[in-house]
Wavefront OBJ file of the C-alpha trace (Angstrom):
o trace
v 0.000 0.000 0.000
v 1.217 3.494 -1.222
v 2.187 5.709 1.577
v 1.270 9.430 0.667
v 3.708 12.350 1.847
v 2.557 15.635 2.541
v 3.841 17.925 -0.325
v 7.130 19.626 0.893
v 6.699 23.308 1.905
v 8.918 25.956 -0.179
v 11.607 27.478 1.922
v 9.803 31.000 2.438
v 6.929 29.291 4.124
v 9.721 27.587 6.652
v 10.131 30.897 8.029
v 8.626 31.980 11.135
v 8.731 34.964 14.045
v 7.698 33.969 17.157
v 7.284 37.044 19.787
v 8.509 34.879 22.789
v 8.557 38.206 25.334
v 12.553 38.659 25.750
v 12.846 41.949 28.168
v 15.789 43.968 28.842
v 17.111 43.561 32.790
v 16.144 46.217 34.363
v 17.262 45.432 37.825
v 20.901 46.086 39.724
v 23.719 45.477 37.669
v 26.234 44.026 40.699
v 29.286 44.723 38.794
v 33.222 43.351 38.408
v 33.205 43.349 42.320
v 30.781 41.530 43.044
v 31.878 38.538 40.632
v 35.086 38.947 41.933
v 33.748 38.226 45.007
v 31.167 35.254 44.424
v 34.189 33.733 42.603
v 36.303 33.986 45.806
v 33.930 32.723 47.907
v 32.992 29.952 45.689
v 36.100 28.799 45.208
v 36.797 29.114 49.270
v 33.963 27.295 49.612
v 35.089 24.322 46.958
v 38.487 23.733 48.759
v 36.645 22.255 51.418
v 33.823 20.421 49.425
v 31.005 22.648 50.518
v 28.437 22.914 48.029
v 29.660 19.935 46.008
v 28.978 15.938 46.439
v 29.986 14.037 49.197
v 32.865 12.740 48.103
v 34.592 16.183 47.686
v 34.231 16.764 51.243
v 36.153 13.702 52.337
v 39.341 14.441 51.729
v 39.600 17.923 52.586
v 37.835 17.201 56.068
v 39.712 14.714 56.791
v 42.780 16.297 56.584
v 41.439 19.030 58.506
v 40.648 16.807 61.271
v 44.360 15.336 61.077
v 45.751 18.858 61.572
v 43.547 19.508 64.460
v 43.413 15.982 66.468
v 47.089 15.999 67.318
v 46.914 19.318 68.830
v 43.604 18.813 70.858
v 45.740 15.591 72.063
v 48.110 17.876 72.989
v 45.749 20.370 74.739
v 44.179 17.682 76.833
v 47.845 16.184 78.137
v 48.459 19.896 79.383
v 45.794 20.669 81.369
v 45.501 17.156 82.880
v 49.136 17.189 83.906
v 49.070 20.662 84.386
v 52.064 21.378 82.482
v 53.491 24.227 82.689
v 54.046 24.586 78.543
v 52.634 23.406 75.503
v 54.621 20.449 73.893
v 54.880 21.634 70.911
v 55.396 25.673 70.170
v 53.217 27.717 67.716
v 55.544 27.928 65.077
v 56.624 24.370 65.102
v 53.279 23.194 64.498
v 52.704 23.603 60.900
v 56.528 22.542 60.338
v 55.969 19.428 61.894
v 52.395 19.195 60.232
v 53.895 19.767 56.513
v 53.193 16.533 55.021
v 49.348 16.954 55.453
v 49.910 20.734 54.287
v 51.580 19.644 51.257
v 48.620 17.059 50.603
v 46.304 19.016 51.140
v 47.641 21.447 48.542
v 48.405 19.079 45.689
v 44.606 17.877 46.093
v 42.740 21.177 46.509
v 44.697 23.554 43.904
v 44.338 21.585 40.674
v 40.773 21.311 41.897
v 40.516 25.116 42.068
v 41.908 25.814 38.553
v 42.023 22.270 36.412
v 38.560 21.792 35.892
v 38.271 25.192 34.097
v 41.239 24.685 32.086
v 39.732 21.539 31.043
v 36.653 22.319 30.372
v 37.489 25.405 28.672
v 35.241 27.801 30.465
v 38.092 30.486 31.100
v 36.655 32.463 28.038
v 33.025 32.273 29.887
v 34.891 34.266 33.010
v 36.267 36.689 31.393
v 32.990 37.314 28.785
v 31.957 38.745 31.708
v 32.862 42.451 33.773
v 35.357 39.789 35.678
v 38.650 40.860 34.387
v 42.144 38.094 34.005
v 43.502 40.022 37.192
v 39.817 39.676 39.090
v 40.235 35.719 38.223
v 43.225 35.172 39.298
v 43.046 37.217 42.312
v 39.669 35.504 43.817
v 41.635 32.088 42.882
v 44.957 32.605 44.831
v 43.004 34.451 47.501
v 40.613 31.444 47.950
v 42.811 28.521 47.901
v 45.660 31.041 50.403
v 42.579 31.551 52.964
v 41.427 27.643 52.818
v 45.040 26.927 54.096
v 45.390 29.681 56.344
v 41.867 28.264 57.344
v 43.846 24.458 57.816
v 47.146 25.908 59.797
v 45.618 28.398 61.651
v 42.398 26.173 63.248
v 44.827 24.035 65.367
v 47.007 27.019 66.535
v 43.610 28.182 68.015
v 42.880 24.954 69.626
v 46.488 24.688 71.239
v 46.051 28.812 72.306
v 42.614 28.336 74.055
v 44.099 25.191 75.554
v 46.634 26.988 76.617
v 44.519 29.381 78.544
v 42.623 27.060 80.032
v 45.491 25.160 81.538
v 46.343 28.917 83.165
v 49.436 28.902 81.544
v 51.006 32.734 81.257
v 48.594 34.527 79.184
v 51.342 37.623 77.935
v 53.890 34.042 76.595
v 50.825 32.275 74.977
v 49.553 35.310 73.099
v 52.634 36.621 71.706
v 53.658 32.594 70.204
v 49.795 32.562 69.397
v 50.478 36.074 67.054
v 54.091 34.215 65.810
v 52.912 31.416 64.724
v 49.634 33.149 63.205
v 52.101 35.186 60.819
v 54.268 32.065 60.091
v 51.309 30.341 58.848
v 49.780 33.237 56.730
v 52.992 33.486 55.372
v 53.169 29.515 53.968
v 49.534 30.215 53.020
v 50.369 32.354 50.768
v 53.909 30.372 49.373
v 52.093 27.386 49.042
v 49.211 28.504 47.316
v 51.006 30.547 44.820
v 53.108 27.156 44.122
v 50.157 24.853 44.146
v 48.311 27.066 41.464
v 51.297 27.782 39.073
v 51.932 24.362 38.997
v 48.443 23.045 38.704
v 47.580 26.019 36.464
v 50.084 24.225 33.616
v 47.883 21.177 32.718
v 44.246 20.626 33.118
v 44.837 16.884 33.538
v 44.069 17.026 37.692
v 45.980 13.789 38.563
v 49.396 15.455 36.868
v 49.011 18.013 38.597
v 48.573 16.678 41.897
v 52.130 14.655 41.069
v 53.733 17.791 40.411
v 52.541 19.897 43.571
v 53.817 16.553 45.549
v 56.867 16.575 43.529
v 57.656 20.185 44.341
v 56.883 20.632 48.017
v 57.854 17.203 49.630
v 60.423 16.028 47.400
v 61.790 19.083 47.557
v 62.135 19.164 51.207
v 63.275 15.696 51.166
v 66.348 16.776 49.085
v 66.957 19.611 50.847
v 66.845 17.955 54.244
v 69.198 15.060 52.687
v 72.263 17.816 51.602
v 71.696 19.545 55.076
v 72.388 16.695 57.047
v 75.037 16.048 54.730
v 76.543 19.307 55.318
v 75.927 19.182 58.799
v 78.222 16.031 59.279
v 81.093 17.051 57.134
v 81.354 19.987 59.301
v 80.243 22.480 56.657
v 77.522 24.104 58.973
v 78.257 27.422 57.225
v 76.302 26.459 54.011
v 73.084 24.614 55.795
v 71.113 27.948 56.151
v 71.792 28.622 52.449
v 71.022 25.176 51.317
v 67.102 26.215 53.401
v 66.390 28.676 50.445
v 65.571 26.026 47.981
v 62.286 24.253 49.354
v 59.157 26.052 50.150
v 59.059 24.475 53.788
v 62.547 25.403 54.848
v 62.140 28.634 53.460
v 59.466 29.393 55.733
v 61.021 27.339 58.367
v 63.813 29.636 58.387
v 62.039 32.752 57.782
v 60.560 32.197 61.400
v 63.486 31.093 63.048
v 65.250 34.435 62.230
v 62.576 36.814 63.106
v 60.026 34.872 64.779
v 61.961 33.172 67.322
v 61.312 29.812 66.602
v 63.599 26.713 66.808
v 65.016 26.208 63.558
v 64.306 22.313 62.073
v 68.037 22.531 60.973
v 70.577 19.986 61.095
v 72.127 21.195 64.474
v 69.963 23.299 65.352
v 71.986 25.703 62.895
v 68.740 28.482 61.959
v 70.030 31.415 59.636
v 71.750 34.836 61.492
v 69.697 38.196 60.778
v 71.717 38.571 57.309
v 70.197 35.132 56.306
v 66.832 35.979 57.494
v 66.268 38.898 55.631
v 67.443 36.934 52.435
v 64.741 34.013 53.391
v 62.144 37.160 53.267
v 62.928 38.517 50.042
v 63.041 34.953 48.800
v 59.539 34.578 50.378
v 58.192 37.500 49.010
v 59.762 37.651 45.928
v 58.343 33.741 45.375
v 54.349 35.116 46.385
v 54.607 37.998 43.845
v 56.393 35.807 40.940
v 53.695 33.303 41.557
v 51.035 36.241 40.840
v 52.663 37.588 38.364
v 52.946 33.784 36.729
v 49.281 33.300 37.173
v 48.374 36.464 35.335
v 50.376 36.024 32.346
v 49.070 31.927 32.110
v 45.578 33.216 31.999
v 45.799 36.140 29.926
v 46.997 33.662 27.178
v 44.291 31.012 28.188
v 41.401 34.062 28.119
v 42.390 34.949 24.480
l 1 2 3 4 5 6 7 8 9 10 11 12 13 14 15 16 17 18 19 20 21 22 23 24 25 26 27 28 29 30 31 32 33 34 35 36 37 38 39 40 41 42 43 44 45 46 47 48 49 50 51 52 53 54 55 56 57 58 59 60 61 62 63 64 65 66 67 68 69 70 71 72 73 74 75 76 77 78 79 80 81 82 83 84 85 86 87 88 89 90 91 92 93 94 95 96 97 98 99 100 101 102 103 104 105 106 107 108 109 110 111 112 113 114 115 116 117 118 119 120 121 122 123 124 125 126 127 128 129 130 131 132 133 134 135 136 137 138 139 140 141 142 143 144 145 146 147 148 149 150 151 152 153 154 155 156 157 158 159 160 161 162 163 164 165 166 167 168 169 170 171 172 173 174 175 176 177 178 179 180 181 182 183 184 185 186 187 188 189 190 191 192 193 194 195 196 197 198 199 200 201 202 203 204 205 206 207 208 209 210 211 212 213 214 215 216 217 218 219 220 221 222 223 224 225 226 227 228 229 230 231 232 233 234 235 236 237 238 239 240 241 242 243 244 245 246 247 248 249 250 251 252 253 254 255 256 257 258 259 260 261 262 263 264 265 266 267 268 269 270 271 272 273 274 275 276 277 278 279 280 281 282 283 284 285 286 287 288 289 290 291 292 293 294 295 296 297 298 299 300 301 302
């Protein structure tokens, strides 16, 4: 049996207007500021899972609850032994705590930055008011305040443990405002390393490897020709051999200024001379990392 098709319409009659009511916005317009800001606090809130599935929020929490166990163990031996001091001081917590800093970075900054790179919505950002600058900004200020976040939680919980063992309130605050600075300052190392790095490929699982590679084999190394040094007598050269991994750097950063005990070979921390070196290095490392950052994307936005 024949099947009989409708006669094919000419091509003007395929033509049609439909009035479907589009409207110019006439409310607020919230500006470059305020997406500069819902990016921050979006990305702040990502580092830690919030606002994703639940298995983004394991890792991250859990390593937050690794940082802050130990010194709530801590807390608890000092005010039921009433000691007189904290085992551990301020700014020795975060040095002693660096492997779960460093893992905490090579998971959370390729997370931060990756997933746009490989999904190519960079362009969408800056189609926007947001600006390369804005972008980058909200990104290295998010991921530096997660980690300041991480360090600075179990300072708190050794300071109010502290006070409530009665322990000198004048000693406490002042190692409490050290090691506060000491860990702002490897908040903001680390994250400019984590995001350069993870910033180069939007494959997330290289660029976890390379954050590792960077911060703990890099310490590694370092610690290896220190100790080296240290027992061929050439204690001279161990503060200099410190300027070439992120944790040393800031490790000896607060031993010259921030009167910590310096994780060196011998106890051999850097003289004034050295220290002020270890801050330029320091500083000069958290601009060059911005300045990185802003050139990557600039290309990546065009």
């Amino acid at each position: 049996m024949a099947v009989e098709h409708p006669p094919a319409a000419a091509p003007g009659d395929q033509t049609r207007i439909h009035n479907i009511g589009y409207r110019s916005y006439d409310g607020p317009r919230l500006g470059r500021s305020y997406a500069t800001r819902s990016l921050y606090s979006q990305s702040l809130r990502g580092a830690y899972g919030l606002g994703r599935s639940i298995k983004s929020k394991v890792l991250p929490m859990l390593l937050f609850a690794v940082m802050c166990v130990p010194a709530a163990i801590m807390v608890a031996v000092a005010v039921a032994t009433k000691a007189h001091a904290l085992p551990v001081a301020y700014t020795r917590y975060a040095i002693i705590m660096q492997s779960v800093i460093c893992l905490y970075v090579a998971s959370q900054a390729p997370q931060s930055v990756s997933r746009d790179l490989r999904f190519k919505t960079v362009p969408l950002y800056f189609s926007r008011p947001i600006e390369t600058a804005d972008y980058v900004r909200a990104k290295y200020a998010a991921l530096a305040s997660a980690m300041f976040i991480l360090t600075a939680a179990p300072l708190v919980v050794l300071y109010v443990g502290a006070l409530l063992a009665k322990l000198d309130f004048a000693d406490q605050t002042k190692g409490f405002a050290e090691g506060l600075v000491s860990v702002a300052l490897l908040s903001l190392l680390f994250a400019g390393i984590g995001l350069v790095i993870a910033s180069v490929t939007p494959r997330r699982g290289f660029g976890i490897a390379a954050v590792i590679a960077v911060l703990i084999v890099s310490y590694g190394a370092v610690s290896t020709l220190q100790a080296i040094a240290y027992n061929q007598g050439s204690t001279s050269a161990i503060p200099w051999i410190g300027l070439f991994s992120p944790v040393t750097l800031i490790d000896g950063v607060q031993s010259a200024f921030l009167g910590a005990t310096p994780a060196l070979p011998g106890g051999h921390g850097p003289s004034t001379g050295q220290g002020v070196v270890y801050v330029l290095l320091t500083l000069g490392l958290i601009a060059a990392a911005y300045g990185l950052l802003l050139r990557r994307y600039k290309k990546v936005g065009l």
